[in-house]
C-alpha positions, 0 to 999 in steps of 0.5 A, spaced: 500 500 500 505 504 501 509 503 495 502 504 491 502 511 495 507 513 493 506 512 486 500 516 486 502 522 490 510 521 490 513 517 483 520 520 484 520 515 489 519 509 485 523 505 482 521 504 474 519 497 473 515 497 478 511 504 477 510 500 470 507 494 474 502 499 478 500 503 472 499 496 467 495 494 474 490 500 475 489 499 467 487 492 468 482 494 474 480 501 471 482 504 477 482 512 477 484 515 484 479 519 488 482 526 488 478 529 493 480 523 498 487 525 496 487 531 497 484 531 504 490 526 506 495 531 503 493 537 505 494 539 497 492 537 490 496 537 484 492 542 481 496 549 480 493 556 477 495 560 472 490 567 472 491 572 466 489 578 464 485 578 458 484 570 455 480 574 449 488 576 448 492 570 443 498 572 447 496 569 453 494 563 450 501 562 448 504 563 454 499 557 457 501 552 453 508 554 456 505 553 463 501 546 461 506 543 458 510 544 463 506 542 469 503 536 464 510 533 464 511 534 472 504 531 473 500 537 475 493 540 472 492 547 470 487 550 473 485 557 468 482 563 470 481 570 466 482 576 471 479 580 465 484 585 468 478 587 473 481 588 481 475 584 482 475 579 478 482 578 480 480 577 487 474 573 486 479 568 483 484 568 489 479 566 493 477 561 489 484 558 488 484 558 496 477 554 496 481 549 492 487 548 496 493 548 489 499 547 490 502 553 488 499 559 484 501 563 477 499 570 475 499 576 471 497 581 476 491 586 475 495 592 479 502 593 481 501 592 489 496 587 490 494 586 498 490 579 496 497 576 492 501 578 498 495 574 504 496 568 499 504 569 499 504 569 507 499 563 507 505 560 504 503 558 497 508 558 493 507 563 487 510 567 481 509 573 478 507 572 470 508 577 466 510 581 471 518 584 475 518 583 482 523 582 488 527 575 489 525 576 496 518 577 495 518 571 490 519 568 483 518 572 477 518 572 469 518 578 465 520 581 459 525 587 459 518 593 457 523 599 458 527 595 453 522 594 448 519 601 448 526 603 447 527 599 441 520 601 438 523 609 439 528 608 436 526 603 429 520 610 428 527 615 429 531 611 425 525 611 419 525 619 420 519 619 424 519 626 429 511 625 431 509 620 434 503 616 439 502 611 443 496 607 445 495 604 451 491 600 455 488 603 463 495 606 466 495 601 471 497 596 466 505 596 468 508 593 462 504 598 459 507 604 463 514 601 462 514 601 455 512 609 453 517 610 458 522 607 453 519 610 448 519 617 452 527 615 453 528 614 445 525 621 443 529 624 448 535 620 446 533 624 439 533 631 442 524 631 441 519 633 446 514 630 449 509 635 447 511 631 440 507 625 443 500 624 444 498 619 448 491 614 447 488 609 452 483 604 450 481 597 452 486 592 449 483 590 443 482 591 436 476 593 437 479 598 441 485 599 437 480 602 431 476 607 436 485 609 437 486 609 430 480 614 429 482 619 434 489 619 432 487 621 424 483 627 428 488 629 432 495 628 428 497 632 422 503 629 417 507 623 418 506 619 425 510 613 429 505 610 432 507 605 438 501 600 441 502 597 448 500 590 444 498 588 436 491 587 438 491 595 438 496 595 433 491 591 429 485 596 430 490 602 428 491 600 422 485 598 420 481 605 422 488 608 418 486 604 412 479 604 412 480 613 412 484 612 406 490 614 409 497 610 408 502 605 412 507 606 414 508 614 409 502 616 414 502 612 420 508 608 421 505 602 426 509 598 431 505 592 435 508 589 441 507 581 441 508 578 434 502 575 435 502 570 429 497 574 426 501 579 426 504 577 419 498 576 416 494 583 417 493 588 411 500 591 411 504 586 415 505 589 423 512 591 425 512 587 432 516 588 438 516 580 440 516 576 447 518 569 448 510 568 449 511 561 451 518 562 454 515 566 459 509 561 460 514 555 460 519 558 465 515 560 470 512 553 471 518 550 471 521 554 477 513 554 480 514 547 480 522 547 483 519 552 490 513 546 491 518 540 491 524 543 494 526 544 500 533 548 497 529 552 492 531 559 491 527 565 488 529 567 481 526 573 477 527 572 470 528 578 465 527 576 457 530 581 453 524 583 447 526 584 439 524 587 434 521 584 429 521 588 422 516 589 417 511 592 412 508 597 417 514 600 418 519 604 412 526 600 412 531 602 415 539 600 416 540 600 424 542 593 426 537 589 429 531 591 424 531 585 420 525 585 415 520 579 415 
């Protein structure tokens, strides 16, 4: 009995052969363990959750892929939730995933400082930061350098001649967000151009949203304009609403989105794109999810990936290292 536990609970712990021997007998006898009853006994189940911001967004679809293939080889479920990017909803979840007793938990934050995030942290629930920079000593975090990927979408429009430009955005308490017009703002610097030579629009994070942006930056902008989107959904909008006026991309608007999403290369004049490693990131939080529950040894990591750009039609070409066309 001790060794069937095991296998169910704890498989490192058996010896292959016979870890073949329990699984070709529960096949036999269509045994299928009581997860409740396990769980009662454990004190944890072998469910992880993953909360994400905008399951309508491609991009976190990705990313939990990365999650799930990761927890599928390690023997544990994922259990998904959409925060919708709601403070409530977000909330809601938490409690949930409480009631639930997982084994640890990943998320993308709705805010920057979440007082629900920190309970569960202190109650001892190992938990990492998805999308998000944080502190080692807080926990694990996994995140793409946003400062850097603003940088970068700057300074491809500088290059293309652009001395006019827009940034579309989703609701200002979106980090990521934040940090990607800081960088943008740091290559207008760079360039010698004020920011009264940049108009800023929030939207929900669509394309839907993207086209009710587009329509206001073609009212409110005159001559040639870089527009640099928080992500390719309103990078997508943008250029629709731009096309739909009759007006051309990249001689009117210049267009970089940032994800590179697949459909990215498959719009109308293919979106240059600032990419993330969207599976990377999914994958890798798991993987250090996974270590913190199994090791006693574990130690916090916070993992920063750079971005890239991703050149293309949207945007007019130009030399600067690292602006290869697609």
């Amino acid at each position: 009995m001790a060794t069937v536990s095991n296998f169910l609970n704890r498989p490192q712990l058996v010896a292959p052969n016979t870890g073949s021997r329990i699984d070709e007998a529960m096949r036999q006898l269509g045994y299928v363990p009581h997860g409740a009853a396990r769980q009662l006994a454990a004190g944890r189940s072998r469910l992880i959750s993953l909360v994400v911001l905008d399951l309508a967004n491609p991009f976190f679809l990705e990313v939990a892929r990365g999650v799930e293939d990761v927890a599928s080889r390690n023997g544990y479920v994922v259990t998904l939730f959409n925060s919708d990017d709601s403070p409530t909803r977000e909330q809601h979840a938490l409690q949930a995933i409480e009631e639930l007793r997982v084994s640890g938990l990943l998320i993308s934050p709705v805010g920057a400082h979440s007082t629900m995030i920190g309970r569960v942290r202190a109650d001892g629930l190992p938990t990492v930061l998805l999308d998000r920079g944080g502190s080692k000593s807080e926990g694990c975090s996994v995140a793409v350098d946003d400062h850097s990927g603003g940088v970068v979408a700057g300074e491809h429009l500088i290059a293309a001649g652009l001395r006019r430009f827009a940034f579309v955005g989703g609701s200002t308490h979106l980090q990521q967000h934040r940090a990607r017009l800081r960088g943008l703002k740091a290559a207008m610097r760079g360039a010698g151009i004020a920011d009264s030579d940049l108009i800023i629009v929030r939207e929900q994070m669509s394309v839907a949203g993207g086209l009710r942006a587009g329509e206001e930056l073609l009212a409110r902008s005159r001559g040639p304009i870089g527009v640099f989107c928080g992500n390719d959904l309103l990078a997508m909008g943008v250029e629709r609403a731009v096309l739909t006026a009759g007006r051309r991309v990249p001689d009117d608007f210049a267009i970089v989105g940032y994800d590179d999403l697949t459909l990215a290369s498959t719009t109308a004049v293919p979106l240059t794109s600032i990419a993330q490693p969207m599976y990377d990131l999914g994958s890798t939080a798991a993987r250090l999810l996974i270590d913190e529950i199994q090791s006693a040894g574990h130690q916090h990591e916070r993992v920063q990936f750079k971005p890239q750009l991703i050149a293309r039609d949207s945007t007019p070409a130009t030399d600067r290292p690292g602006a290869e066309r697609h």
